[in-house]
Each structure stands twice: as structure tokens, then as C-alpha cells.
N, C-alpha and C positions, 0 to 999 in steps of 0.2 A: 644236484644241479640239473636243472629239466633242459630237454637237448633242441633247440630251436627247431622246428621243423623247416622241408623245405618254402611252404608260402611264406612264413615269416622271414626264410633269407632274402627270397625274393623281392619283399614287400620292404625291405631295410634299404636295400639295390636302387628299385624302385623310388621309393620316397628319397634318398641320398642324390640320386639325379635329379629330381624335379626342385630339390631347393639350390641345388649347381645351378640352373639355369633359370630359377624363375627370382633368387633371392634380387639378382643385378638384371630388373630388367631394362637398363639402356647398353648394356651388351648383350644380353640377346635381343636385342627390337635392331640392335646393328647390324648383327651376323643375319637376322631372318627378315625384316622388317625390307621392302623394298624402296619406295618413296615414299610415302607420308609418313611412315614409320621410325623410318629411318630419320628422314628431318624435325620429326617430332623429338629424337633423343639428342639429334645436332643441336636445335637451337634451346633446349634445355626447358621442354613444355611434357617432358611428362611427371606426372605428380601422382603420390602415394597418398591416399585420402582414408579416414575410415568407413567403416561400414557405417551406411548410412541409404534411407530412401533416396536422396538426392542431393545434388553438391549443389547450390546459390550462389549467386553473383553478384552484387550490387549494381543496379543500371543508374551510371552515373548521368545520364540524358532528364532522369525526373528526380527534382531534389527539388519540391516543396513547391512553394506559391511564389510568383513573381513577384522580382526585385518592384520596391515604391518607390516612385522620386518626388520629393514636396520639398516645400520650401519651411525652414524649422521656424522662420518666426509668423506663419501666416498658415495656422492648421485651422481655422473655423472661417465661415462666413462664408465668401462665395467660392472655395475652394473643395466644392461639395463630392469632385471624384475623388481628390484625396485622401478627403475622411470615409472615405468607401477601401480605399484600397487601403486605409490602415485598420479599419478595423472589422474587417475580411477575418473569416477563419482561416486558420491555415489547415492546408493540403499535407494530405498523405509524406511524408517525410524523405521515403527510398522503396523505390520498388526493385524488386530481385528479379532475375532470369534464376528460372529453374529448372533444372537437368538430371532427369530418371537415372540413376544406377538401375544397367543393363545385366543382367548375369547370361550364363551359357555353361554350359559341362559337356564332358565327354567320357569316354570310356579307355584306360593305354590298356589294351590287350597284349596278354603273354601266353607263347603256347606252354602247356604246364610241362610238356616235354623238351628241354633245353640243350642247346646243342654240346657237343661234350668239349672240355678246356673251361681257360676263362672265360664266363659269361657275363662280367662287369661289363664288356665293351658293347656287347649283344644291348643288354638292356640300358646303357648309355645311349646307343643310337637307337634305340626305339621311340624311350623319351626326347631324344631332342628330334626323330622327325617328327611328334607329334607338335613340338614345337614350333617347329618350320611349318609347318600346317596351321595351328593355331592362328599366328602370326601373316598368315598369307592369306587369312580368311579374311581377319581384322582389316588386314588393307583394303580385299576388296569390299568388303562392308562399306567402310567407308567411302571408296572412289565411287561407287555406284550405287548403295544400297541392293545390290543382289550377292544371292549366297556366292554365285561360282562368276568369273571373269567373261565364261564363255554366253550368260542368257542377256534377256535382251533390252529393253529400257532402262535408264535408268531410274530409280525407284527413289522417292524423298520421304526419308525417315523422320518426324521430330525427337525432340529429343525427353518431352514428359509427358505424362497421360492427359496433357491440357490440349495438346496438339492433334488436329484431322488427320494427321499423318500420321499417330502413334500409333506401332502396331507391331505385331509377331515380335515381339520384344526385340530388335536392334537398335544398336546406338543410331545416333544420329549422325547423318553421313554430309558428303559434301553438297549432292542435290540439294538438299535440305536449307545450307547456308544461303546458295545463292538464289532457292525461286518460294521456298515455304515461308507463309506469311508478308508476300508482298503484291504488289498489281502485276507484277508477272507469273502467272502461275506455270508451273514446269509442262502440265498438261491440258490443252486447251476444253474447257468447260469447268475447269477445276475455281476452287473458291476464291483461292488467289488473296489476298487483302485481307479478307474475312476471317480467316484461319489464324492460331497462332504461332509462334515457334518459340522455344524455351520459354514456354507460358506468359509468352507478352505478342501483343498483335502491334503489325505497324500501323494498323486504325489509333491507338494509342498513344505509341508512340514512333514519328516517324522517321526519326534516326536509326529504328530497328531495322529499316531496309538497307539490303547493299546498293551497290551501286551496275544499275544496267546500262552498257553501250550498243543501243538499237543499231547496228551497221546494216547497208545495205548491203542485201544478199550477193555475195559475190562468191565465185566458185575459187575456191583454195589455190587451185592450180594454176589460174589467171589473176590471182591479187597483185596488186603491184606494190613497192617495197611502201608508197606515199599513201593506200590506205590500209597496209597491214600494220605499219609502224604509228599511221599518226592513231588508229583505234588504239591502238596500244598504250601511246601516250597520251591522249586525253584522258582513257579510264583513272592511267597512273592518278594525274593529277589533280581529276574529278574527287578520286576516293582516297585523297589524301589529305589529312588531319593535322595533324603531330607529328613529333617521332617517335612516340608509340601508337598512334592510331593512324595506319598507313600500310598499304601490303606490303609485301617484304618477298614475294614470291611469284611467277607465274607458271602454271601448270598449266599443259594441252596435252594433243596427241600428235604423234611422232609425225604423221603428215603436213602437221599443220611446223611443228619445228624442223624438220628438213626444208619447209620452205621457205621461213625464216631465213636458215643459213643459206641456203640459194641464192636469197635477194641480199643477204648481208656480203656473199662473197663477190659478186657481181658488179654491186653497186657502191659499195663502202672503201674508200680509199684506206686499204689495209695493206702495213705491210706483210711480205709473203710468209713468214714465219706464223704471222698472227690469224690470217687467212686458210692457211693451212689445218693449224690445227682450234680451227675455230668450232667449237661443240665437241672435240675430243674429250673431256672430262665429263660430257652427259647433261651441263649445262651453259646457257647464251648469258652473259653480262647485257643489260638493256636497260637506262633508265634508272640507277642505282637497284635495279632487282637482278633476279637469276630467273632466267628461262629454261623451263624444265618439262619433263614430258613422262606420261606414264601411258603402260604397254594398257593398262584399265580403262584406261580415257579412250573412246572410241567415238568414231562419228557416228552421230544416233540423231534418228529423227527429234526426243522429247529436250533438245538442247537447243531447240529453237525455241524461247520461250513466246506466248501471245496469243492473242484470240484464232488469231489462222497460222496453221503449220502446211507444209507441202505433205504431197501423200509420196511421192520418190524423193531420193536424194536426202542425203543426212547432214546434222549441222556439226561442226566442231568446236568443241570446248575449249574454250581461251579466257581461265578463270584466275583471278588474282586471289592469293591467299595472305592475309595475314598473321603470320605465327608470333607477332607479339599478343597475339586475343586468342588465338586458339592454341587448345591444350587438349592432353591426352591425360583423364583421371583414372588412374588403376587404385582398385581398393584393397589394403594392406592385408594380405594371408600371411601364416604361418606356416615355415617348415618341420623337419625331423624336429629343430631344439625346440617351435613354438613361439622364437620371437623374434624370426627373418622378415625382410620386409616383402618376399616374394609374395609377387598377384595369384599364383596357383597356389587355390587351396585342396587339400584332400579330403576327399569325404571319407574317413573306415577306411579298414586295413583293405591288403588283397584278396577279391571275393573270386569263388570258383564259378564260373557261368553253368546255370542249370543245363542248360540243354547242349552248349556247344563245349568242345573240347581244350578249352582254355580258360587262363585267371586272366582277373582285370579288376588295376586300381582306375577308381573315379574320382576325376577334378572339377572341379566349380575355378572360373572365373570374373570377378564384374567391375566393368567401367563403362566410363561416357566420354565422348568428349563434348567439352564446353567452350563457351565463348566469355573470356573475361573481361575484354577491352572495346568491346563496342564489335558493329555486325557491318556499319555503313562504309570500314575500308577492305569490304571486300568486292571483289567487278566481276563480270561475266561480260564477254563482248562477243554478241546476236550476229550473226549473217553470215560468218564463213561456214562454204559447205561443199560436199566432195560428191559426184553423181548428178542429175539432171534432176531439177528442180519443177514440181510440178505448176501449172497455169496457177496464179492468185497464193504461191510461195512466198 
């Protein structure tokens, strides 16, 4: 019987934690995942798909040629647009949105010298910070399209090689949903309208656009409760469909929701109990949504979207999200057995690094996320902003 060496212990350790943790990812998207992430596995939008170039969506906005209306006993004679609209070709039948599977990998390094005792636990927490890492990357990919939370614009990904914005291989982020492919472009000069986003332009079609509330520019700190609230609810109910095409969500940044609860505790006939611990749980009830705020979301100049932006002073994001349309696609890997549904997959056993003094297994993982239900109930509301705003802002 040939005696394991120790890489292959290692590499058993190894691989046995990363399907602990990647097999069940809406427990770990819980423990690591902070906002999107997290609400991604709350409302039950993250999906195991296979490998595949890209996940489609059927866009229910284009389905064929327009309805006829004619009269059934009078088809000839002077009824001549009739006989035009009935014997019209018909049109394209379902057009799709399409969304690149994104991949990315990394390296878990181990130093090949291990500390003495058990080292199960050692290499359990290495694997899961890399996890927590992973995972806090994803977020802010998404919230902003930049690698790290701390640089500085935000950045609009799309989400297939059809899109002006498709690039350095990231998924596509939230910039993306509210100003790629519409007459507001995120950064002024940008194509705006021209462009596509999950390989449909709203020149096309023009439900592909969300929904924008141009508010006039007012300084955060001076809004008052009757135009932070009624922006708020007009968007609601501008970018309201159905009940499943309807946001379900509002996200900003913490400045912009302390001043919410300011004006809610102020002005809102609450009793003291409810008053009190009003935004204790990390979210506002508003409107049938939840008001919610992430540490990603910062006031930046390119969230002022339009032809002219101020050169001081930053805007804040006040963006409705819909999580009956969006969704988080992880593509199905294999663990140790081979037929886990975990997103991490391993490339080869544990390799010794040539030059440096440790081993390291390598992971691949890939997804998108997409929009399944439509794009036009999500809002972005223009004008609040934090610092002095310059002349023609």
C-alpha cells in the first residue's frame, strides 16, 4: 500500500473545505455576502446553471407583429389597411437578453511548513477567508464595478461582448442596470441610448430602460421630508408594473438614510417605541419597500447622470432595485465526490510554487448576474448631493 505523501494530505484537507463551503452557496453568500449578496440568497435569486457561454432570457416586451383589428365580414374592398395588416409578414417572434458567463480564479496558498498539532482547523480557515474575500469582492463588483470599495468612480460593466461597456471580464454590476443603454448616460459624453446592455439597446426597445427621477439638485443635508419622500414615491410608482415587475428594494448610502430617519423621526407621528428603534434592524419600511444602505454606495460625482455634471460636490445614490428580475447565476462545479453543486471549481491537485516557499491549490469560478423580468422597474432618483455644488451643476 503506497503511503500518501504529505501534498496529497494536504491537498485532501484542502479540497474537503472548499466543498464544505462552496457545495451550499446561500450559506455561505449568508455568513460572507454583505448586502446584495446576502439579499440575493434572502429572496431566493440565486441559481445553479450549467456551463455554458451565456445564460438568455426571453424579453417579453417583443413578441411578434401587432395585434389586427378588422371587421370578419368585410376583408375586401375599401378596407385596404386591413388587408395590409393581415397579410403583413410576421416579425421576429422573441427576442432574448444575453448575459456573458464571467469566470475569475485564484490561488489558496499554504505554507508547506505547517504548524505543529492539528492543522484541519489551520486550513479550514484559510479556505473560508479566502472565501470571505471572494465573496466581498463579488459585492463590490457589483455595487460599483471596481475591484476594491476604497477607488473611485463608479465603473458600468455590461454584461455581453455586444455591450460598449464590456470589458476586463466583470460581471455586470449595478451602474450598469441603471444608466447603460439609456438617454442617461452614467458619464457625460458617453453614448448613452446608442449602446447596448444584455445585448438589446433601448433604441429597440424602449421598455429596456429603467426608470429616471431628474430631482432638483438639492443638498442632502437641507432636503426636506416633502421632497426626499415624494422623489421617492413618485419613482415607486412611476416604476411600477405588476407584482412581479415592480421594485421591491431601495438602496443608498448611509448619509442619505440617517437622513431619512431624521426626517421620519421628526416629522412622522410615531409612537416612541417605533421611533426609537426606527432603522435598528439596518432597514426603513417605505412605500411597501425596505430602505436599505450599503458601506459601497458612496457619494460620487458619476451618479449624477446627464449632459452636464458639477466639477465639486458628489451625488447620492437613491436606486430602486428589483429582486423579482434580478438574479445571481453561479455555474455548477464539482467537489472531492464530483457531483456537488458547489460554484468552486479546482483546477489539479496541490502544485509546489517554483520560486516561492509554499504550495497552492487553484480555483476557477463563473457567473453573471441577469435580469429575468424586465429592466423598466428599476429607478435611480438624480439630485441629491453632499459638498457644494459647482456653478451650471
Amino acid at each position: 500500500m503506497a503511503v500518501q505523501t504529505y501534498s496529497q494530505v494536504l491537498d485532501t484537507m484542502v479540497s474537503t473545505a472548499l466543498e464544505t463551503y462552496t457545495r451550499d452557496p446561500i450559506n455561505a453568500l449568508n455568513a460572507s455576502g454583505e448586502k446584495f449578496l446576502t439579499a440575493a440568497a434572502q429572496q431566493g435569486r440565486i441559481f445553479v446553471v450549467n456551463d455554458a457561454e451565456n445564460v438568455r432570457h426571453p424579453m417579453l416586451y417583443d413578441h411578434g407583429e401587432n395585434t389586427s383589428y378588422y371587421s370578419p365580414d368585410n376583408l375586401t374592398g375599401t378596407q385596404s389597411a386591413t388587408l395590409t395588416h393581415l397579410q403583413a409578414e410576421a416579425t421576429e417572434i422573441l427576442t432574448h437578453s444575453i448575459w456573458t458567463l464571467q469566470a475569475a480564479t485564484r490561488n489558496i496558498n499554504m505554507p508547506q511548513s505547517q504548524p505543529p498539532g492539528n492543522i484541519i482547523d489551520y486550513v479550514s480557515n484559510v479556505v473560508k477567508a479566502n472565501m470571505m474575500s471572494i465573496l466581498n469582492q463579488e459585492e463590490v463588483h457589483f455595487t460599483t464595478g471596481q475591484l476594491a470599495s476604497a477607488e473611485g468612480e463608479p465603473v458600468e460593466f455590461g454584461a455581453c461582448t455586444l455591450d460598449d461597456d464590456f470589458a476586463a471580464a466583470r460581471p455586470m454590476n449595478l451602474p450598469a442596470i441603471m444608466y447603460a443603454s439609456t438617454a442617461q448616460p452614467l458619464v457625460s459624453g458617453s453614448t448613452g441610448i446608442a449602446e447596448q446592455f444584455g445585448g438589446v439597446s433601448t433604441a429597440d426597445i424602449a421598455q429596456w430602460s429603467p426608470y429616471q427621477k431628474m430631482h432638483a439638485d438639492t443638498a442632502i443635508s437641507a432636503a426636506t421630508d416633502a421632497q426626499l419622500f415624494s422623489a421617492l414615491q413618485s419613482s415607486i410608482l412611476e416604476s411600477t408594473y405588476s407584482e412581479t415587475e415592480r421594485p421591491t428594494h431601495i438602496y443608498t448610502t448611509i448619509e442619505v438614510f440617517e437622513r431619512m430617519l431624521e426626517l421620519m423621526r421628526s416629522s412622522a407621528a410615531l409612537p416612541d417605541p417605533v421611533r426609537v428603534n426606527l432603522g435598528k434592524e439596518g432597514t426603513i419600511p417605505f412605500g411597501g419597500l425596505s430602505i436599505d444602505w450599503s458601506r459601497y454606495l458612496r457619494p460620487q460625482l458619476n451618479w449624477r447622470a446627464g449632459a452636464t455634471v458639477a466639477t465639486t460636490g458628489t451625488f447620492c445614490p437613491i436606486l430602486g432595485v428589483n429582486w423579482n428580475s434580478l438574479r445571481l447565476n453561479t455555474v455548477r462545479a464539482g467537489g472531492v465526490s464530483g457531483d456537488s453543486l458547489g460554484f468552486i471549481r479546482q483546477i489539479g491537485a496541490m502544485q509546489t510554487h517554483p520560486v516561492l516557499s509554499n504550495v497552492f491549490k487553484r480555483i476557477e469560478w463563473k457567473r453573471q448576474w441577469s435580469l429575468d423580468n424586465g429592466r423598466r422597474s428599476f429607478f435611480n432618483v438624480n439630485g441629491f448631493y453632499t459638498g457644494t455644488l459647482a456653478e451650471g451643476g
